[in-house]
Every structure is written in structure tokens, then in C-alpha cells.
C-alpha positions in Angstrom: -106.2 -75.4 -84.8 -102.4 -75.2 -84.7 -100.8 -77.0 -87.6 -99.9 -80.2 -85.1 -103.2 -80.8 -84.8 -104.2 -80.4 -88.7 -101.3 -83.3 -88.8 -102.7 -85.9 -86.5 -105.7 -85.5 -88.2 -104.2 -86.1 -91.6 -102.6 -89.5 -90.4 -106.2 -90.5 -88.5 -108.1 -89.6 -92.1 -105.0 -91.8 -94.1 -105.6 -94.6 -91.7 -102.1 -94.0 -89.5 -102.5 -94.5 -85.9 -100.6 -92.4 -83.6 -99.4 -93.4 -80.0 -97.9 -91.3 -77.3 -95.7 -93.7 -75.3 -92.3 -93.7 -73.6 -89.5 -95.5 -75.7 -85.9 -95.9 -74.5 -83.5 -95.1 -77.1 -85.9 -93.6 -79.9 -87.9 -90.1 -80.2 -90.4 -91.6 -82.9 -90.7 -95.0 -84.8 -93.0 -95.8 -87.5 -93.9 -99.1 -88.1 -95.4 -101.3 -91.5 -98.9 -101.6 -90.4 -99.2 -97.7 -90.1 -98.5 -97.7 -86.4 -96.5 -94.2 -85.1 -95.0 -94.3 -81.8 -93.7 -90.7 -80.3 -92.0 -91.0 -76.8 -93.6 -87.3 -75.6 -90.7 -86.9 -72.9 -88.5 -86.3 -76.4 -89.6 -83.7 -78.1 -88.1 -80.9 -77.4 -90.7 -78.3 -78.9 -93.7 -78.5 -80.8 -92.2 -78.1 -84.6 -89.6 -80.7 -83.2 -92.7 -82.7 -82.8 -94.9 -81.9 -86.0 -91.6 -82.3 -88.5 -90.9 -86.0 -86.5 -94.5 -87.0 -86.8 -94.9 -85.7 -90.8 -91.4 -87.5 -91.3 -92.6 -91.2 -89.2 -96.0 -90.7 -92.0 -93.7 -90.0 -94.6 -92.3 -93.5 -94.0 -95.9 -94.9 -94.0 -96.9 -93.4 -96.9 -94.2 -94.3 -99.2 -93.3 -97.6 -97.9 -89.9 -96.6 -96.8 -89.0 -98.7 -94.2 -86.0 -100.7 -93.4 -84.4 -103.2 -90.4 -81.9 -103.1 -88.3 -80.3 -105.8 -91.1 -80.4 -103.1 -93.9 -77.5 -102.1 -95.3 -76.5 -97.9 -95.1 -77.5 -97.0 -98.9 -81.3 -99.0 -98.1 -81.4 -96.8 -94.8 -80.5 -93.2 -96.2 -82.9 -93.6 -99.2 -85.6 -95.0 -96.6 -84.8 -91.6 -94.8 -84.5 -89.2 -97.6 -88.0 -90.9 -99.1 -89.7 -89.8 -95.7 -88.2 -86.7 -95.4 -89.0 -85.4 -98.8 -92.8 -86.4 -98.1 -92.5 -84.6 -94.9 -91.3 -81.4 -96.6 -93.6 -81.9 -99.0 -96.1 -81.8 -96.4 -94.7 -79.1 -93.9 -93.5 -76.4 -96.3 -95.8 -76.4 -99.7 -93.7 -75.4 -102.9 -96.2 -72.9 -103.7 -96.9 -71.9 -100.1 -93.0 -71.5 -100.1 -92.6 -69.7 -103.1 -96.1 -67.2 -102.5 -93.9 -66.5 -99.0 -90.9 -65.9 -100.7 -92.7 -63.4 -103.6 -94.1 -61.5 -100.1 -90.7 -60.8 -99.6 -90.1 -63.0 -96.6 -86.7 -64.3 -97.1 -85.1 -64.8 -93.6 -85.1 -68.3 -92.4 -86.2 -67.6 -88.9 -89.2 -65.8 -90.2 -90.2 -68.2 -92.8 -89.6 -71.3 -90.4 -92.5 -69.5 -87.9 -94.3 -69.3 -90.8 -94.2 -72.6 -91.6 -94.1 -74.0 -87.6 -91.0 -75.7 -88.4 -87.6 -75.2 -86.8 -85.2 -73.4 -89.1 -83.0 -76.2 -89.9 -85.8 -77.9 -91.1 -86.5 -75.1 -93.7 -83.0 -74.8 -94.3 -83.8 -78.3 -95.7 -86.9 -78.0 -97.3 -85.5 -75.2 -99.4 -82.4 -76.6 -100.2 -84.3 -79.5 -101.3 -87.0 -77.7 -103.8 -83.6 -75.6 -104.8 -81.1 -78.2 -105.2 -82.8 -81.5 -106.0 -86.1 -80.3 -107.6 -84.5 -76.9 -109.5 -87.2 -75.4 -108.3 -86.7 -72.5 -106.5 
């Protein structure tokens, strides 16, 4: 089962519904009531895909969401909330840090590891390093 398809399963078991539909302007939308919409004609690969549906549930999951009314600072802490559950998700601390101990260090690598495109790990370590001390 390819790590895509552990996710959908996650959001089915935490009550999030996931539709596949075309959308006009946007690539994925998460809405209050737990509804996810990804337009499948936008997703460039398949860890393009599993980092925008973990960071649409991330939004579910911690409430973060906003209008078009909300002002920049309510927006970016919206975003940052869902990303943070999203790496949270994608790329495990301890996963991370076992990976890390193994003596995979290149970002390439670690992002196949992890099924996530690089700039997304860029992020997620950068965020356990930075914000959390962490790493």
C-alpha cells in the first residue's frame, strides 16, 4: 500500500471525506465540515498529491481555516497550522531522526524515503530544526 493510500485511509478513519473533482482556480480546498476537494488534473506527481491532501487534513484537524475576508496574519497562521500537522504526519521526528542516525543525509534521498518532494523535506526539517530545536 503506497503511503497515498495509507493517507486517504487516515482521513476516511478521522471522519474527513475526500472528493476528486475538477476546480477552476484551486489544486485542493478543505472545507469546515471535513469535506476535501482535490482537482486530479493538478497534481503534478504523486508526493505533490499526498503532501496537498496531509496539508487540506491538517486544516481539518486543527480547525485552521479562514475566508476570503481574513486578514494576511489570520491566513499565514491558518497555513503554517496545517502545514506543521502535515509534516507532522508526512516525515515523523523520530522516523526523521532514525533516517538521519542511518546516515542518510541528502535531501533527495531522504525525500524518497519519505514520498515527499524535496522541498517539502527541506521544510519539514527546517521546521523540527528551527522552530522545534529539535534536530
Amino acid at each position: 500500500m503506497t503511503r497515498l493510500q495509507r493517507l486517504r485511509r487516515k482521513a476516511d478513519r478521522l471522519g474527513l471525506r475526500v472528493y476528486y473533482l475538477p476546480m477552476r482556480r484551486l489544486s485542493a480546498i478543505s472545507m469546515p465540515d471535513g469535506s476535501i476537494g482535490m482537482d486530479p488534473d493538478k497534481q503534478e506527481s504523486q508526493a505533490c498529491e499526498l503532501v496537498r491532501l496531509a496539508h487540506e487534513m491538517g486544516h481539518c484537524m486543527t480547525g485552521s481555516f479562514y475566508t476570503a475576508d481574513s486578514d494576511l496574519c489570520q491566513r499565514r497562521r491558518c497555513e503554517e497550522r496545517a502545514d506543521r500537522w502535515a509534516i507532522r504526519s508526512l516525515v515523523p521526528l523520530d522516523e526523521l531522526k532514525h533516517e538521519l542516525r542511518r546516515g542518510h543525509t541528502r535531501p533527495d534521498e531522504l525525500a524518497e524515503h519519505f514520498g515527499v518532494p524535496e522541498e517539502f523535506l527541506r521544510k519539514s526539517v527546517a521546521y523540527y530544526r528551527d522552530a522545534r530545536g529539535l534536530l
